[in-house]
C-alpha positions in Angstrom: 4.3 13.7 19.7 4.3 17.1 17.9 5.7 20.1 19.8 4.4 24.3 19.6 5.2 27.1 20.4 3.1 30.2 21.5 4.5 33.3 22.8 3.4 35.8 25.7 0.6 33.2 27.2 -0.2 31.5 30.1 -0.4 28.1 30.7 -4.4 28.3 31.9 -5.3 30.3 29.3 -4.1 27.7 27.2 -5.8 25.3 28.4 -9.0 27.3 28.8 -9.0 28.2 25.0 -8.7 24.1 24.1 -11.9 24.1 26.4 -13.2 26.4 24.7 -13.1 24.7 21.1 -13.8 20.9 22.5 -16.8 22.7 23.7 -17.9 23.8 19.9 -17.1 20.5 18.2 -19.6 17.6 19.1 -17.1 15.3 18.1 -14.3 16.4 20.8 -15.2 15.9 24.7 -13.1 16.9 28.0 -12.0 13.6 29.4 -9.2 15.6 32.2 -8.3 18.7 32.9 -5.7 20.2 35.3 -3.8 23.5 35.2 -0.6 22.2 32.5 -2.8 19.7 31.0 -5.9 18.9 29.3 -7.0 15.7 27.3 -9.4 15.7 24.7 -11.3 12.4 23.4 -12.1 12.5 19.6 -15.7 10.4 19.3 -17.6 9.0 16.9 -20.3 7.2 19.0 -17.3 6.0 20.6 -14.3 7.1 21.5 -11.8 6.8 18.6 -8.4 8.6 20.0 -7.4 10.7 23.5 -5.4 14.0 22.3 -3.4 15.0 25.3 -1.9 18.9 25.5 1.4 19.2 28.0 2.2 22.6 28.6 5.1 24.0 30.4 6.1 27.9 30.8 9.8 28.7 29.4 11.1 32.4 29.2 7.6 34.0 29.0 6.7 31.9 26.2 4.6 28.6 26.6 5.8 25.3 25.0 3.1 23.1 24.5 3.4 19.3 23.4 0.8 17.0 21.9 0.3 13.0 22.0 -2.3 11.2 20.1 -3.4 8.1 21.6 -4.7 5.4 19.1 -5.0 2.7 21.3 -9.0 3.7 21.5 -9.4 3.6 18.1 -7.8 0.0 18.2 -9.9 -1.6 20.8 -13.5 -0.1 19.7 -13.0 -1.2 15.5 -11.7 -4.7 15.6 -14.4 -5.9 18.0 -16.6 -4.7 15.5 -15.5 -6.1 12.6 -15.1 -10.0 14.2 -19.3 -9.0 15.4 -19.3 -8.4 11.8 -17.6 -11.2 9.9 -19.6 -13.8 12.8 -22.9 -12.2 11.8 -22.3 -12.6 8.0 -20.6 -15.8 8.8 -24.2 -17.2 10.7 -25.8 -15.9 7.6 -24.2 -18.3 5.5 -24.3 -21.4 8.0 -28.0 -21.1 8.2 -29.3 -20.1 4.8 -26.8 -22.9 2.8 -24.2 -24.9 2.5 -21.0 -23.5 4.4 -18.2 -23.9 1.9 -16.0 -20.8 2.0 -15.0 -20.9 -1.7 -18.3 -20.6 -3.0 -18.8 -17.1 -0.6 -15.8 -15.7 -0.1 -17.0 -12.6 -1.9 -19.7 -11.2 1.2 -16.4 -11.7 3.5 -14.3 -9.9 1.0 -17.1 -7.4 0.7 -17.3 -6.6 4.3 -13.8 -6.4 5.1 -13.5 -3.4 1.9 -16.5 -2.2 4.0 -14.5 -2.1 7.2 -11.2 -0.5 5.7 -13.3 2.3 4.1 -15.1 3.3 7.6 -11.4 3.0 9.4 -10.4 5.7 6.5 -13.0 8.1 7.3 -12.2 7.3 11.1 -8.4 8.5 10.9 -9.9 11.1 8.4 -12.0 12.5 11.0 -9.6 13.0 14.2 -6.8 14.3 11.8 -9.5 16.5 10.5 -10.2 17.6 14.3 -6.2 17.8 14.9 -6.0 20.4 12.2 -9.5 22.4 13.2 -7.9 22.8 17.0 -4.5 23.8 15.2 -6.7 26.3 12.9 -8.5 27.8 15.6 -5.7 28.2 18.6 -3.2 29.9 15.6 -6.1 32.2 14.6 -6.1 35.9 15.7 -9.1 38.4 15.7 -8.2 42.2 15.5 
């Protein structure tokens, strides 16, 4: 949970600007939005993480607070790489003998495979984390 501060805005327009930029990225989409909240899912072909924005007026200034869910991101990768690992697995049953020893090397192969795509994953929706910081902290004269 990461907190901000912005001075001398409102609440809506807040939450209208974050509209504004998860309408410009095709890899952010508007899952909810209310008046003192909005919550943004970061997808790539499927959801990955929900980025939720609380904000709440205090002395003319607006104090907004962000939470990153991950559960998403949990739930949609390990699925695939047990699909994975079975299909590779079937491979080996039906083309030879199944001894693990001899082929551990496709398993080990795939799972370096796997960790590499979660990389780029968390890569990505930090990536979009720091594009939505860029843009609501940039000012046009």
């Amino acid at each position: 949970m990461k907190e901000f501060e912005y001075l001398a805005i409102k609440s809506y327009e807040f939450i209208d600007m974050l509209d504004a930029i998860a309408r410009e990225r095709t890899s952010l989409k508007v899952k909810k939005k209310t008046d003192t909240e909005i919550t943004l899912t970061c997808q790539i072909a499927v959801p990955m993480a929900h980025i939720k924005y609380f904000s709440e007026e205090q002395d003319g200034n607006l104090r907004v607070t962000r939470k990153v869910n991950w559960f998403p991101f949990i739930y949609s990768t390990v699925p695939i790489l047990a699909l994975l690992e079975l299909i590779l697995f079937l491979i080996i049953f039906f083309t030879e003998n199944l001894t693990f020893i001899e082929n551990w090397e496709g398993f080990l192969l795939l799972g370096l495979a796997w960790i590499l795509a979660i990389v780029f994953i968390i890569y990505q929706i930090f990536s979009e984390l720091e594009n939505i910081t860029k843009k609501l902290f940039k000012v046009k004269v």
